[in-house]
C-alpha positions as CSV (number, residue, x, y, z in Angstrom):
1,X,7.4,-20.2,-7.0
2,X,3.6,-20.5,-7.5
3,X,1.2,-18.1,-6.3
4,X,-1.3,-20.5,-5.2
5,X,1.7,-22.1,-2.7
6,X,3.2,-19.1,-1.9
7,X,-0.3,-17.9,-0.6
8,X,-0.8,-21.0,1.3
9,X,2.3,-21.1,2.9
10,X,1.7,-17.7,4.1
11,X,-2.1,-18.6,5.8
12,X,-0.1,-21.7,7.4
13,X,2.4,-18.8,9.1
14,X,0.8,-16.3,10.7
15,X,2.8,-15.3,12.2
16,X,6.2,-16.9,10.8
17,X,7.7,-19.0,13.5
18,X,10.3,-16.9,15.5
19,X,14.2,-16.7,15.1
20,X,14.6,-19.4,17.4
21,X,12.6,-22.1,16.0
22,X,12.1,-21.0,12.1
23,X,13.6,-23.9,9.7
24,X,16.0,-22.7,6.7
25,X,13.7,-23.8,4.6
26,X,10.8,-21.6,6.2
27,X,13.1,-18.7,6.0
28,X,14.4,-19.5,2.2
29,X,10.3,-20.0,1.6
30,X,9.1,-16.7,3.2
31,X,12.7,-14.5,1.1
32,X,11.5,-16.3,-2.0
33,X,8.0,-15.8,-2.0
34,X,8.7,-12.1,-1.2
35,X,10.2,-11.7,-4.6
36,X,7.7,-13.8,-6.3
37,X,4.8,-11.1,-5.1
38,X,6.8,-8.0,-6.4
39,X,7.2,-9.2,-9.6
40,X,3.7,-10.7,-9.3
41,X,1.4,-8.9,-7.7
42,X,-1.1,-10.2,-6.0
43,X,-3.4,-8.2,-3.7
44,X,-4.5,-11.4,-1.8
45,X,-1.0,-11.5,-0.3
46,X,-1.2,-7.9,1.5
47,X,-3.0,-9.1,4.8
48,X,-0.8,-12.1,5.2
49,X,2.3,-10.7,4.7
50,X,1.4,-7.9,7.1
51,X,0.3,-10.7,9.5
52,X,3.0,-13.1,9.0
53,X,5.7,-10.4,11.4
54,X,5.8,-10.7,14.8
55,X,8.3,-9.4,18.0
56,X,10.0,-12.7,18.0
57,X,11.4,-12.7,14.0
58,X,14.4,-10.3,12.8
59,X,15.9,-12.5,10.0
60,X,16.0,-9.1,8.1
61,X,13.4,-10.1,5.6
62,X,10.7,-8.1,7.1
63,X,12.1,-4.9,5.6
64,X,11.8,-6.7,2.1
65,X,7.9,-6.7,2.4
66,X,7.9,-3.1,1.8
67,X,8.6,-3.8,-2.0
68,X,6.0,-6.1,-1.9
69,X,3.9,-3.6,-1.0
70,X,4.7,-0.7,-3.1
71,X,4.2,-3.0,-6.0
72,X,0.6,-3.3,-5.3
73,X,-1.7,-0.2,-5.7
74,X,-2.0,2.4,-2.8
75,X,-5.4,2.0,-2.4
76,X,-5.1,-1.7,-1.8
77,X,-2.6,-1.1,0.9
78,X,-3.7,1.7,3.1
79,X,-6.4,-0.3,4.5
80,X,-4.5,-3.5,5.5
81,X,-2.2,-1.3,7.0
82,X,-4.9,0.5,8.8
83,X,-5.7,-2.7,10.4
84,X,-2.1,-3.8,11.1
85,X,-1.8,-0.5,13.3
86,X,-5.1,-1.3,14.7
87,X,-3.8,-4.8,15.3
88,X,-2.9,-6.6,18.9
89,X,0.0,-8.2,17.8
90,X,3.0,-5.6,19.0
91,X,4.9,-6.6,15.2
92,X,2.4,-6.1,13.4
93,X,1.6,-2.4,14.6
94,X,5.7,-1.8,14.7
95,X,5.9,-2.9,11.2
96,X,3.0,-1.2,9.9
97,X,4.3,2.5,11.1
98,X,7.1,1.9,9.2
99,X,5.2,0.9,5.9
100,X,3.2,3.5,5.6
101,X,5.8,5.6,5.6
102,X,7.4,3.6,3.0
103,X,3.8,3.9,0.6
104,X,3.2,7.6,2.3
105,X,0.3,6.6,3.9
106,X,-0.2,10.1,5.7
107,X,-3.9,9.6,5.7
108,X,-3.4,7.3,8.2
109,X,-2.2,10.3,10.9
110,X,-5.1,9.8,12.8
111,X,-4.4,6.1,13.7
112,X,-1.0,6.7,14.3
113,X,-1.0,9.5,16.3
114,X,-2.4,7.6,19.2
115,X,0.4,4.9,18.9
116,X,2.9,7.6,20.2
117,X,1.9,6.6,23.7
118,X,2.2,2.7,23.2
119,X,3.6,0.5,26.2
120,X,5.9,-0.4,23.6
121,X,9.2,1.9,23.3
122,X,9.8,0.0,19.5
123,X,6.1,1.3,18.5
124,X,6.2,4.6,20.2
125,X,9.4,5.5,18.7
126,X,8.2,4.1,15.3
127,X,4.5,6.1,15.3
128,X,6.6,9.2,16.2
129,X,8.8,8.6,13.1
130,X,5.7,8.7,11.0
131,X,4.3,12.1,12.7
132,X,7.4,13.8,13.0
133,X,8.2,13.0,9.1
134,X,4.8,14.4,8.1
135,X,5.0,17.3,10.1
136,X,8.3,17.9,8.4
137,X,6.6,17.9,4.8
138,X,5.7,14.2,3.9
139,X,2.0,15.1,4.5
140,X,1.0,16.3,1.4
């Protein structure tokens, strides 16, 4: 895989086309590309891989872009994932709880906190994961 492609496919799929309608070749793309950017880091990747999720995709590759991202440095992270959980795509936000727990992004709190009252019960029961785990001890 090449970065250059891999980077291009990403900007053509945000986000990546949902269970229903995604090729095997899109989904054999997006899984190999994922291990392409943890053995190659490449901060240009962050945003679009936090973009490419949506509600519509569980092909269980989402959960893979954590290692992605805890092979980049924290302080190229925290602020894409600031703007996923600012973001108005319900994935994204979902997603982005659970990554920062992943890359103990407790200094996000405050942009959190507010998600625990989200229409949706997948991101309110996700931002509540992220409090409840820091107020047990993961905020440092």
């Amino acid at each position: 895989m090449d970065t250059e492609k891999a980077l291009a496919f990403l900007r053509a799929h945000q986000p990546m086309p949902s269970d229903h309608t995604i090729t095997d070749e899109e989904a054999d793309t997006f899984a190999a590309l994922l291990v392409h950017f943890e053995v190659r880091p490449d901060e240009r990747c962050i945003p679009l891989l936090i973009n490419s999720v949506s509600t519509n995709t569980a092909l269980g590759v989402y959960e893979r872009i954590k290692f992605v991202l805890r092979a980049h440095p924290r302080e190229s992270v925290v602020p894409h994932l600031q703007r996923g959980l600012l973001s108005g795509n319900d994935g994204v936000r979902y997603r982005c709880c659970w990554w920062a727990l992943d890359v103990d992004a407790w200094e996000l709190i405050d942009v959190v906190r507010p998600l625990t009252a989200d229409a949706s019960e997948d991101i309110r029961e996700a931002a509540q994961g992220f409090v409840e785990l820091g107020r047990l001890g993961g905020m440092k």
